[in-house]
C-alpha positions as CSV (number, residue, x, y, z in Angstrom):
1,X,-23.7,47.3,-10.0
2,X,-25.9,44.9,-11.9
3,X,-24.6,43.2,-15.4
4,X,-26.7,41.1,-17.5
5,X,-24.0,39.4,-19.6
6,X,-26.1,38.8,-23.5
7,X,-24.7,35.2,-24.1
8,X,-27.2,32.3,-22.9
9,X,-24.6,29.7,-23.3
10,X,-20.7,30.2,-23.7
11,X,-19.1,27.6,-26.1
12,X,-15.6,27.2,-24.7
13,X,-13.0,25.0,-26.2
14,X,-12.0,23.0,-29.3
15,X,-13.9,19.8,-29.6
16,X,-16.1,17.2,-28.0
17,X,-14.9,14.2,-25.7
18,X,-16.9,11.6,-27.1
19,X,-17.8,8.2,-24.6
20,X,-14.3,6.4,-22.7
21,X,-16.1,4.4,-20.3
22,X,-19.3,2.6,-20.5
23,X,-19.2,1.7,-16.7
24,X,-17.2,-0.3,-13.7
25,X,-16.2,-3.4,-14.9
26,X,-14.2,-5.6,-12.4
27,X,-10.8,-4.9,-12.3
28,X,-8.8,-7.4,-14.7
29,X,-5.5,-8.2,-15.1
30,X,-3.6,-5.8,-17.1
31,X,-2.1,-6.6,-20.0
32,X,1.6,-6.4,-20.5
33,X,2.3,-6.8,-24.0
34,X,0.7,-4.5,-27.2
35,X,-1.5,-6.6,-29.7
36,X,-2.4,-6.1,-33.5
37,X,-6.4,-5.4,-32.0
38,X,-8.4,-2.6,-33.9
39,X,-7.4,0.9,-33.3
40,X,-9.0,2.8,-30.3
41,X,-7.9,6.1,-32.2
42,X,-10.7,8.5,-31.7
43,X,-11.5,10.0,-35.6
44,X,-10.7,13.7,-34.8
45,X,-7.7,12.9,-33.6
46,X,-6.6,10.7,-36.9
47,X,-6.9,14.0,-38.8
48,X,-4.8,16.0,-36.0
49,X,-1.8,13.1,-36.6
50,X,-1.8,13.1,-40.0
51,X,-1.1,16.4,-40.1
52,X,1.9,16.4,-37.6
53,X,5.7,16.4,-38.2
54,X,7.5,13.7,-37.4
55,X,9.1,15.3,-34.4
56,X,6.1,17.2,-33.5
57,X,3.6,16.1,-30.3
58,X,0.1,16.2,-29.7
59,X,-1.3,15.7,-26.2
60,X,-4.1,12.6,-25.9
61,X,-6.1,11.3,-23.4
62,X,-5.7,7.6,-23.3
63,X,-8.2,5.6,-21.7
64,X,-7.5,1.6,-20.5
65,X,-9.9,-1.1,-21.0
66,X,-10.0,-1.6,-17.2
67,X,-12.9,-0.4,-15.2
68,X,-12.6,0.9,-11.9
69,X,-14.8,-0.2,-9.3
70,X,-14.5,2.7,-6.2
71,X,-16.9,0.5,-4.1
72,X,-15.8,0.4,-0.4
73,X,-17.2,-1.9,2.4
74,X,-20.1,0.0,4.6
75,X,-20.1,1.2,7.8
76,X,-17.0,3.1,7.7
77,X,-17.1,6.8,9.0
78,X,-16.6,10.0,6.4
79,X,-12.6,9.5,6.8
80,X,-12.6,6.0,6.4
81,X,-14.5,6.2,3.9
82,X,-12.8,8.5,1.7
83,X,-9.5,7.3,2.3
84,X,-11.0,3.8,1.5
85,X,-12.2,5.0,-2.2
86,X,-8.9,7.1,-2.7
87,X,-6.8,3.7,-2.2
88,X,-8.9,1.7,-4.0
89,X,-8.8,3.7,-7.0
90,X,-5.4,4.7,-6.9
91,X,-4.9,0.8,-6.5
92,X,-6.7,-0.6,-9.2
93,X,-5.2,2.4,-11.7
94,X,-1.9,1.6,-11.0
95,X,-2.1,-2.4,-11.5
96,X,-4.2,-1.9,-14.8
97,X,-1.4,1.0,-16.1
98,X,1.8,-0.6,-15.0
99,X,2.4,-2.1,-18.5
100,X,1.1,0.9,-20.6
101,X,3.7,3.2,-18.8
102,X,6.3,0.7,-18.6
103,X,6.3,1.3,-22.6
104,X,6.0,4.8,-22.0
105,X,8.9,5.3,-20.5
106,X,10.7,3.3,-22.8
107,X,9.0,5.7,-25.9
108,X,10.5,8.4,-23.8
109,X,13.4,7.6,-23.6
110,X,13.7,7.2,-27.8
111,X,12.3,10.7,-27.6
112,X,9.0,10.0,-28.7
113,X,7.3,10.8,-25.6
114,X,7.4,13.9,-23.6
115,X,5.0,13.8,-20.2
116,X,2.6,11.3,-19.0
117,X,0.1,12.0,-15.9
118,X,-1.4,9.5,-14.9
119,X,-5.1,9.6,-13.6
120,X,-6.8,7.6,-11.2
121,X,-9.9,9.0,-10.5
122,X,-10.5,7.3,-14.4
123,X,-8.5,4.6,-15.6
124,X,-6.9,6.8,-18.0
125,X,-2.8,8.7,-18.9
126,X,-2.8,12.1,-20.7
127,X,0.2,11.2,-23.0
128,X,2.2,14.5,-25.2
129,X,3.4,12.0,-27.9
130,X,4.8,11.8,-31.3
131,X,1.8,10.5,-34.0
132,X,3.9,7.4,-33.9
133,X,3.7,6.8,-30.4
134,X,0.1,7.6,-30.1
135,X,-0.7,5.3,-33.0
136,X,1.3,2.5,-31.2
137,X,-0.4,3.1,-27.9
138,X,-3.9,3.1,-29.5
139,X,-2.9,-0.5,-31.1
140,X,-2.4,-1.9,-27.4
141,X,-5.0,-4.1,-26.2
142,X,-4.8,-2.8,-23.1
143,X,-6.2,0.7,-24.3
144,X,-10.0,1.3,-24.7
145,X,-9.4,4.6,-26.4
146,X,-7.1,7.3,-27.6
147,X,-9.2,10.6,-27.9
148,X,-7.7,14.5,-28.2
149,X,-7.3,16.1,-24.7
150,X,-9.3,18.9,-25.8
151,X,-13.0,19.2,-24.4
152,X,-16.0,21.1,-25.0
153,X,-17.6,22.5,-22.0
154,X,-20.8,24.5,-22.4
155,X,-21.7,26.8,-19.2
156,X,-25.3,26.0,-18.8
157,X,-26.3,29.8,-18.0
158,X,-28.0,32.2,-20.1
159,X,-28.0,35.6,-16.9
160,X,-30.8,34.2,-9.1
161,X,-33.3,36.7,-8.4
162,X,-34.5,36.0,-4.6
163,X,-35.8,32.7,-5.5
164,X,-34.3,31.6,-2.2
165,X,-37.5,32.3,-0.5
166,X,-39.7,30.2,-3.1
167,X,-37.4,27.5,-1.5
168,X,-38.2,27.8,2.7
169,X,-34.5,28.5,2.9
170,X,-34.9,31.7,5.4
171,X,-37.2,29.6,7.6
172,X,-33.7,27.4,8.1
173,X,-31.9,30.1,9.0
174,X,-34.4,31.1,11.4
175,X,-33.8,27.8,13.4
176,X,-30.2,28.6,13.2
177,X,-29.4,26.0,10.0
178,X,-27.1,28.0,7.4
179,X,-24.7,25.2,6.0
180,X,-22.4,25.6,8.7
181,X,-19.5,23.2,9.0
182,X,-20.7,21.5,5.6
183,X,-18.1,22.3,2.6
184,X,-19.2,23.3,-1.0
185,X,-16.7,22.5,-3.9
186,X,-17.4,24.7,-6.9
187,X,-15.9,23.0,-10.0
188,X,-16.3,26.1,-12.9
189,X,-14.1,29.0,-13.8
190,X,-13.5,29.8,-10.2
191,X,-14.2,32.4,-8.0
192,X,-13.8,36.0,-7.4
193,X,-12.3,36.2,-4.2
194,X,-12.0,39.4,-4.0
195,X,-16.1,39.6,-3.5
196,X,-17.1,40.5,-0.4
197,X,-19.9,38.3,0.4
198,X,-17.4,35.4,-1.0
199,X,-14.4,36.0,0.7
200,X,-15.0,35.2,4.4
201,X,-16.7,31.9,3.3
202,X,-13.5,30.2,1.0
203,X,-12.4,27.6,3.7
204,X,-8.5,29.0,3.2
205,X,-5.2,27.0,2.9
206,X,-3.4,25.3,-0.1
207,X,-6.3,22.5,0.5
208,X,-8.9,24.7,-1.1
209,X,-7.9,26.0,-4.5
210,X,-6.4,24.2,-7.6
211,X,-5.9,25.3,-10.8
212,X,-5.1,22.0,-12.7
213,X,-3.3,24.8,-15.5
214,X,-0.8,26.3,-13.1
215,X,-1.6,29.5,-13.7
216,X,-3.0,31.1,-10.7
217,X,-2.2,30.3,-6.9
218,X,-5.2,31.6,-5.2
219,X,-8.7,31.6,-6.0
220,X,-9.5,34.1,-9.7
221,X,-12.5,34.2,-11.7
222,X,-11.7,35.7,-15.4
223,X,-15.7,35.1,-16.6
224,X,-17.9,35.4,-13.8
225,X,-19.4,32.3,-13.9
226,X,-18.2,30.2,-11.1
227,X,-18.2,33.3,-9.1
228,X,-22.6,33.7,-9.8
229,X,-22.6,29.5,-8.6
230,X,-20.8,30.5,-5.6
231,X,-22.8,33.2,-4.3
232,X,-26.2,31.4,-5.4
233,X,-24.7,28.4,-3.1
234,X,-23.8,30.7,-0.3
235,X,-23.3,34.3,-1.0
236,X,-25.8,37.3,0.3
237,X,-24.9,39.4,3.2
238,X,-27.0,41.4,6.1
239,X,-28.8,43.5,3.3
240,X,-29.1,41.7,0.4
241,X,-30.0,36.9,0.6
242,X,-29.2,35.5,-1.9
243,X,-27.6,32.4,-1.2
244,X,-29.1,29.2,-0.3
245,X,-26.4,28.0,2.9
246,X,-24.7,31.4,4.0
247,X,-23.4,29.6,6.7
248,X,-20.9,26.9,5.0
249,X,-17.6,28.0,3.1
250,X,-16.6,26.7,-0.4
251,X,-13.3,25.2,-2.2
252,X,-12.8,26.1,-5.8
253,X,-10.9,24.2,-8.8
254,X,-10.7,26.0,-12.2
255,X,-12.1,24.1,-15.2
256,X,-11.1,26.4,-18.2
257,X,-7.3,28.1,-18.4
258,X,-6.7,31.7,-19.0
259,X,-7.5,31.6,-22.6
260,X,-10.9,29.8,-21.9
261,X,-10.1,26.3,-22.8
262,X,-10.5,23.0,-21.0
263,X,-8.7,19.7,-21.0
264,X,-10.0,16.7,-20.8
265,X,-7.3,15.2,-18.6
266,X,-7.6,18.8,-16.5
267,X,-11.0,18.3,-15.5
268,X,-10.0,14.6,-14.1
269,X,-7.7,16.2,-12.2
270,X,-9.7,18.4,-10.7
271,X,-11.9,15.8,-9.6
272,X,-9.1,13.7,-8.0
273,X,-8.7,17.0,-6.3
274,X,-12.2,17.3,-4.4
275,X,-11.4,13.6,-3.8
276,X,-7.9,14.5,-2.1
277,X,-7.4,18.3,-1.4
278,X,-4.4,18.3,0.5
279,X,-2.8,14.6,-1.0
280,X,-3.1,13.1,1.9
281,X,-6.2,10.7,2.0
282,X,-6.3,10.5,6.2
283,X,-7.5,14.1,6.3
284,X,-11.2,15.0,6.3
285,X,-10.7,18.0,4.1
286,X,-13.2,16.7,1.1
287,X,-16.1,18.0,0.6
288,X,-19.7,17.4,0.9
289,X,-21.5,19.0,-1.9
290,X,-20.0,19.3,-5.5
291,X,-21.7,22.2,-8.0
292,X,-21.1,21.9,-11.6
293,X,-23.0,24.4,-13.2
294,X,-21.6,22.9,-16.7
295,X,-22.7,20.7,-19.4
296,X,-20.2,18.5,-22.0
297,X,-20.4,19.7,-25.7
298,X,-22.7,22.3,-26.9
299,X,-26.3,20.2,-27.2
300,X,-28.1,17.5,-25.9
301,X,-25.5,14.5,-25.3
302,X,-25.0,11.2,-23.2
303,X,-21.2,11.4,-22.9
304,X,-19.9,8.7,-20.1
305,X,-16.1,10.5,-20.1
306,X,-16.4,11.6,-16.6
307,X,-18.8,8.4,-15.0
308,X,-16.4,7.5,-13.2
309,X,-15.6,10.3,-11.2
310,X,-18.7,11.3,-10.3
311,X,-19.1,7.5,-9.4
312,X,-15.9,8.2,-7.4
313,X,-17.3,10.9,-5.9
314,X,-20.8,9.2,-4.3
315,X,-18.7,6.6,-3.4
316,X,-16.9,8.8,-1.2
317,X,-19.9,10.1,0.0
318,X,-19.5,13.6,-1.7
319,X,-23.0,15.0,-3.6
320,X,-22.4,15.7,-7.1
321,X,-25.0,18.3,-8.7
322,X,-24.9,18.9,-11.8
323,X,-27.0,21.9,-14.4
324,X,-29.8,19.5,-16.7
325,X,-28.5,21.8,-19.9
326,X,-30.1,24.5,-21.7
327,X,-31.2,22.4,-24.2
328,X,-34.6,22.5,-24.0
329,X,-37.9,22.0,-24.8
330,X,-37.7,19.1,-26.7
331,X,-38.0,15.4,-25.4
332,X,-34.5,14.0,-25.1
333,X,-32.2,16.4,-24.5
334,X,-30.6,15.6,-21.5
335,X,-26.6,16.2,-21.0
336,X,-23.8,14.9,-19.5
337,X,-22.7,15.0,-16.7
338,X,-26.0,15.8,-15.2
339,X,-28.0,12.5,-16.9
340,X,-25.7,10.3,-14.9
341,X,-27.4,7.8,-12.5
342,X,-24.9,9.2,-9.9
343,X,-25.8,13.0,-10.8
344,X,-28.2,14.9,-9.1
345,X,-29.5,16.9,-12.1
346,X,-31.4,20.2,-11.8
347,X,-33.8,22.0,-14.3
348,X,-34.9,25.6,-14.0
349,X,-38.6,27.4,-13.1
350,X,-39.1,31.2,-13.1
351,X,-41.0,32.4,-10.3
352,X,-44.2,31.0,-10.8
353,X,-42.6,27.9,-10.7
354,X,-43.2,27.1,-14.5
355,X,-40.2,25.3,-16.5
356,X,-38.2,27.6,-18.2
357,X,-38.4,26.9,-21.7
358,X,-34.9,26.0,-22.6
359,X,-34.4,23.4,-19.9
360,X,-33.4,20.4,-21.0
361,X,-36.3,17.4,-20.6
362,X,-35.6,14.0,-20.1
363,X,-36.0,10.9,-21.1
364,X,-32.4,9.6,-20.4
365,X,-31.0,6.2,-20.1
366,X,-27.4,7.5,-20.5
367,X,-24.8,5.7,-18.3
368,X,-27.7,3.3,-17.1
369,X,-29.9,5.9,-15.6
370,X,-33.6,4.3,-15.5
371,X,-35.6,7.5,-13.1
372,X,-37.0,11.0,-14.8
373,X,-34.7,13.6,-15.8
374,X,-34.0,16.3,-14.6
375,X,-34.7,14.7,-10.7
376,X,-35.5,18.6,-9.7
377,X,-36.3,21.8,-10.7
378,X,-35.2,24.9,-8.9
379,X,-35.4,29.0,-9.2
380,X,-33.4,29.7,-12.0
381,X,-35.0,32.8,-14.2
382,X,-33.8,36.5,-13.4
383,X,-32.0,35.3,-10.2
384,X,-29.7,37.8,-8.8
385,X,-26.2,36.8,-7.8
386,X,-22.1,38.0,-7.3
387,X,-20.1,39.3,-10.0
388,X,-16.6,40.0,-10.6
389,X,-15.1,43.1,-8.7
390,X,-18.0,42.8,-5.7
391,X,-20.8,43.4,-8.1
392,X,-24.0,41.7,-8.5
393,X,-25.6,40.1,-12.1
394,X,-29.1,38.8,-13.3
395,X,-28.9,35.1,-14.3
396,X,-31.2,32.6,-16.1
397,X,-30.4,29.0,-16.9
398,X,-30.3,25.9,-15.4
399,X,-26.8,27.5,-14.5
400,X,-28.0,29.2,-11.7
401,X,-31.1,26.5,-11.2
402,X,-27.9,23.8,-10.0
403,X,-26.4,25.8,-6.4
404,X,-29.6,26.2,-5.3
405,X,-30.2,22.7,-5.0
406,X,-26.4,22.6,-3.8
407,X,-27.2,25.3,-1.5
408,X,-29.9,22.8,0.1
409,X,-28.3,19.7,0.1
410,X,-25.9,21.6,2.4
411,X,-28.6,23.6,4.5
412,X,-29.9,20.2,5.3
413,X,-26.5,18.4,5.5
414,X,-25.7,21.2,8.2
415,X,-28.6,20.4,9.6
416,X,-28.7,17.1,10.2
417,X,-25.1,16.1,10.1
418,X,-26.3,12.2,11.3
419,X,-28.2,11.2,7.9
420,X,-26.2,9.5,4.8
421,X,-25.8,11.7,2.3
422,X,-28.4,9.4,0.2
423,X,-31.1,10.1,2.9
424,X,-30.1,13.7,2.8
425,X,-30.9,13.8,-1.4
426,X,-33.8,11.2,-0.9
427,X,-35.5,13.6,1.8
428,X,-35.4,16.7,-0.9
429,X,-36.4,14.4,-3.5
430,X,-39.0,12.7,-2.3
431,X,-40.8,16.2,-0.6
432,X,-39.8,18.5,-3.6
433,X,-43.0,20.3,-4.5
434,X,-45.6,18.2,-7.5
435,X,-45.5,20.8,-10.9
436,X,-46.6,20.2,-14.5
437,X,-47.9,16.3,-15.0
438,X,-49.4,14.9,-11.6
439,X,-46.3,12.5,-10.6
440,X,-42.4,12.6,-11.7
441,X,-42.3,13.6,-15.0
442,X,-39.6,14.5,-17.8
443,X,-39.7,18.2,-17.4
444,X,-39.9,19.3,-13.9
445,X,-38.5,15.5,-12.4
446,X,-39.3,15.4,-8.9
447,X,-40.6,19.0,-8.7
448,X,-39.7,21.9,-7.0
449,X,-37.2,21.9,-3.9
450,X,-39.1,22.4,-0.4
451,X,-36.0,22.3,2.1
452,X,-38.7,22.9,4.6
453,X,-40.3,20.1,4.2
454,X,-37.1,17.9,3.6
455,X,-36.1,19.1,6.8
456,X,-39.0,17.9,8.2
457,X,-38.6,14.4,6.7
458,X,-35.3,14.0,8.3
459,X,-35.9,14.9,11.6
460,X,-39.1,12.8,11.5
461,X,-37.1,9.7,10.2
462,X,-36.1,6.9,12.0
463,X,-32.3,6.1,13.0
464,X,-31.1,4.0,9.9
465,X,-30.2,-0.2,12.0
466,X,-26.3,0.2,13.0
467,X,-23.7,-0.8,15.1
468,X,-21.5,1.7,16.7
469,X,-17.9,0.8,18.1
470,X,-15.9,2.6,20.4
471,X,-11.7,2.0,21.2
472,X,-9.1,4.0,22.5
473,X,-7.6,5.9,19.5
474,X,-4.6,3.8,20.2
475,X,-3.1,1.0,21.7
476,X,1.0,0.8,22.9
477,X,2.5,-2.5,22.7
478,X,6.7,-3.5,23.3
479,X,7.8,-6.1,21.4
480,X,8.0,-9.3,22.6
481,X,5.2,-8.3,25.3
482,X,1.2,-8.2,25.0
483,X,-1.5,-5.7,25.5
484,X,-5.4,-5.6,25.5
485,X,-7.5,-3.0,23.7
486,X,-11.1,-3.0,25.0
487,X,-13.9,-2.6,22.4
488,X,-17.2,-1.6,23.1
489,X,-20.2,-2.2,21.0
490,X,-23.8,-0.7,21.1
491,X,-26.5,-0.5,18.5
492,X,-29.1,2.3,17.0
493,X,-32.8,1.4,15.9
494,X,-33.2,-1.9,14.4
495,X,-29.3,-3.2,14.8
496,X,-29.5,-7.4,15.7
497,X,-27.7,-8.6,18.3
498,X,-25.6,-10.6,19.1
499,X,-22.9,-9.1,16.9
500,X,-19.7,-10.8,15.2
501,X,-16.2,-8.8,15.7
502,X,-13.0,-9.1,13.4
503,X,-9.7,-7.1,13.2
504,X,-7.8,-6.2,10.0
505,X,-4.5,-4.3,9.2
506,X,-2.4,-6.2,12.3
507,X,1.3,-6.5,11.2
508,X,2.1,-10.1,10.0
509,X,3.2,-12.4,13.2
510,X,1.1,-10.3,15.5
511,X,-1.7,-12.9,17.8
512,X,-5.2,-11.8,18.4
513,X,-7.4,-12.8,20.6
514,X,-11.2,-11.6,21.6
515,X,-12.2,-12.5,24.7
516,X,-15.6,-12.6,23.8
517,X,-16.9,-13.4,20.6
518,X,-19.9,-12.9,19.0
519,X,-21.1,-10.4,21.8
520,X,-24.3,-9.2,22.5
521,X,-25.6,-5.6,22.4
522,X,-25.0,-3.4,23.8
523,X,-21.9,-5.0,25.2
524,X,-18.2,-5.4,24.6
525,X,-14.9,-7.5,24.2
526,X,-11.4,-7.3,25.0
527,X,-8.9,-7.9,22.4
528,X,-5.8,-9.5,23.5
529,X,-2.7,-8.9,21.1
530,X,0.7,-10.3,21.4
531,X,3.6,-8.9,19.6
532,X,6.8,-11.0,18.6
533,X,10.3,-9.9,19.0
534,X,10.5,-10.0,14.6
535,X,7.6,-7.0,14.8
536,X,8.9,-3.9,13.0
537,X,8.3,-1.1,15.3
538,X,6.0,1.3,14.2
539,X,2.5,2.3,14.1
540,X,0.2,0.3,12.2
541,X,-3.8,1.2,11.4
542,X,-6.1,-1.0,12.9
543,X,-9.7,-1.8,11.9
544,X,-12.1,-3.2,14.2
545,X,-15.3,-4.4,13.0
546,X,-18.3,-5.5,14.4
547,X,-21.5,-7.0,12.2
548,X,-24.8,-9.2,12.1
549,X,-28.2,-8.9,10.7
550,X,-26.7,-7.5,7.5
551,X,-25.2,-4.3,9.0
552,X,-21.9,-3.0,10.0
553,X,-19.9,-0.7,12.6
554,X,-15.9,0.1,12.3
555,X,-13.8,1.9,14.6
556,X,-9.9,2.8,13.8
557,X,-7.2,2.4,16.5
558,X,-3.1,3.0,15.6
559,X,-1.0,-0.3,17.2
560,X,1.8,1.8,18.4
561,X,4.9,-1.1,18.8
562,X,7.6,0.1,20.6
């Protein structure tokens, strides 16, 4: 079955989110008290209160003046990593909205209030509030901005066709590289999974679906959409390729609810999902690509509502990738999310590899981006993908034009499972395939992707300088007694020696002592530790770190007192 659906863009919601967050400014004290500063009401939603009872509630997204800053020390591995960004931000959100819920509660409690959730992917509280309330909470000076939680999403598809082979994909497959054990988040009106060439690749378990609406407890697709991004990520089967990683699996969150709509406050949420499937930072359930084959509002726009997430999510080391828009071909009209610096943004080319009209062109400086727009260009005219029900459809649109890029960031991630996820986007950037103006240029970026050739890059690159540490996963003290935990320490390409080692995260009263200290490389070091009696017991996570010549290696151990 083959359906060619006749809109090139679906419209779906009410109206825009205009800018929250202009970027990560330190975290500053939080401000208890509400002042008499100007309003940070948002002008759509002035008319919206005006027009309410005075009993009646509106839902708002309120944003604090805070920035968060997800930035987490290097040289911790993918767990550490993640777990370090989730309890940073939840961290810094919590000490910057302590005041503004504090009164919350209190407007509750006069019945003026209704729900809060809090956010902390974005310093931000979706607040269902009397026009009272909201006008008193947009007075605060703690708030940056009081906006409607209503948000215009365009999906940035107009209807794969085998494309995949214009991007070396089946000569990965032939050396046995498919995307497996790499993870794919698709963040778009779900999935079908139902479809056949779908269902045996969703990861599974309650860590791999969220609807942010409530409304459905297992992966559902009511358009089609996120269904077509899927399958052009991963989807194909023995008779029919057409997905660019066959071999990886996918997670899902659903943007829009039943009635097509999105939420501003939603979509954070989902994005505190992929940072935290399962709740519990610890687990390395997150995953490694994330495809948003979306756009905000319905033309060309530099809206930094959800910077911080996607920040969030390259801090975690999680690739966002993001459709360029279909906005095209004038100069200038770039969109959000996919003209963030942190994006990686994708245009389209039919099979001759010239740009699809439509796509949007840079240049953008939105969010404090300073290189071309779009940074690549992929297959994305008359590409055939899944439908609903197990069928198949004919897509064009930088829609489509996004997972294939997804689909080779995790071919290559699959691949090479020992490169940074920077070197893993620098490799495809930097050997995409030269088209239009000689040189990175504002319609086709970077060019064309070549995952043969970023293949080759990475395996011809040299081991990044680092220090690696290895520890028995834990160490068993009694209190009152002593133990030693041996630490040993070697180096890859370029990594000084002699290196410096420190511990962090020993309970309070707790002695420490390396015997050895700096040590040279490759090498090693006991540490001695010595409990007191007044030691809670328990097991407490350990860090052990070990740096020099501007590069770092950590290892986790659990001090198990008994």
């Amino acid at each position: 079955m083959t359906r060619s659906p006749a809109l090139t863009g679906l419209v779906v919601a009410a109206s825009a989110v205009a800018a929250l967050l202009a970027g990560p400014a330190p975290m500053a004290a939080a401000r208890p008290s509400p002042g008499p500063g100007p309003s940070a009401l948002d002008p759509d939603l002035v008319r919206v209160l005006d027009s309410l009872a005075p009993d009646e509630t509106t839902t708002v997204l309120v944003t604090l003046v805070d920035g968060l800053d997800p930035k987490v020390p290097p040289g911790l591995d993918r767990r550490q990593r993640t777990a370090a960004v989730v309890a940073r931000l939840k961290q810094q959100s919590r000490a910057s909205q302590t005041a503004l819920t504090a009164r919350l509660d209190d407007l509750g409690r006069g019945g003026q209030v209704s729900s809060q959730v809090p956010l902390w992917v974005t310093n931000a509280v979706a607040v269902t509030a009397t026009a009272a309330a909201v006008r008193e909470i947009a007075s605060r000076t703690d708030v940056a901005s009081v906006e409607p939680d209503s948000v215009a999403v365009t999906l940035a598809s107009a209807p794969p066709e085998p494309g995949i082979s214009a991007t070396g994909a089946p000569a990965l497959w032939a050396n046995g590289s498919t995307g497996q054990g790499v993870v794919v988040a698709v963040l778009d009106t779900g999935v079908d999974l139902s479809h056949p060439d779908l269902a045996t690749r969703w990861r599974g378990g309650t860590n791999s679906w969220f609807d942010p609406y409530g409304q459905h407890a297992s992966p559902v697709d009511l358009v089609g959409h996120g269904t077509a991004a899927a399958g052009t990520v991963l989807g194909g089967d023995d008779t029919r390729a057409y997905g660019m990683a066959p071999g990886a699996s996918w997670i899902a969150a659903r943007l829009f609810d039943d009635r097509g709509s999105s939420k501003a406050s939603s979509m954070h949420q989902a994005f505190q999902w992929v940072l935290d499937p399962d709740g519990n930072p610890a687990t390395d359930d997150v995953p490694d690509v994330v495809n948003g084959s979306w756009v905000l509002g319905a033309g060309p726009s530099c809206s930094l509502s959800f910077q911080p997430d996607v920040r969030a999510l390259r801090a975690a080391g999680v690739l966002p990738v993001f459709a360029a828009g279909n906005f095209g071909p004038g100069a200038g009209t770039s969109a959000s999310p996919g003209n963030y610096p942190e994006s990686v943004s994708v245009g389209a080319v039919d099979a001759g590899d010239a740009v699809w009209p439509y796509t949007s062109a840079g240049p953008s400086t939105c969010g404090g981006r300073s290189r071309v727009f779009p940074d690549l260009v992929a297959p994305g005219v008359s590409v055939t993908s899944a439908d609903l029900y197990g069928g198949f459809q004919a897509l064009t649109g930088t829609s489509v034009a996004a997972p294939h890029v997804a689909g080779a960031l995790a071919l290559l991630e699959g691949a090479h499972p020992g490169s940074s996820p920077d070197a893993v986007v620098s490799a495809l950037v930097s050997t995409a395939v030269d088209l239009g103006t000689p040189g990175p240029d504002e319609r086709y970026g970077n060019g064309r992707i070549d995952v043969v050739a970023a293949d080759a890059a990475l395996s011809s690159a040299p081991a990044p300088p680092g220090i690696s540490l290895t520890a028995p996963a834990s160490v068993t003290v009694s209190r009152g007694g002593s133990a030693t935990l041996a630490v040993a320490v070697s180096v890859t390409s370029g990594a000084p020696g002699p290196v410096t080692l420190s511990v962090s995260g020993l309970p309070k009263g707790v002695g420490a002592t390396w015997t050895t200290n700096p040590v040279p490389v490759p090498g090693g070091s006991d540490l001695v530790l010595s409990v007191p009696t007044k030691v809670k017991r328990g097991t407490y996570g350990v860090a052990v770190t070990a740096s020099g010549g501007g590069v770092e290696g950590t290892v986790a151990v659990d001090l198990v007192v008994r």
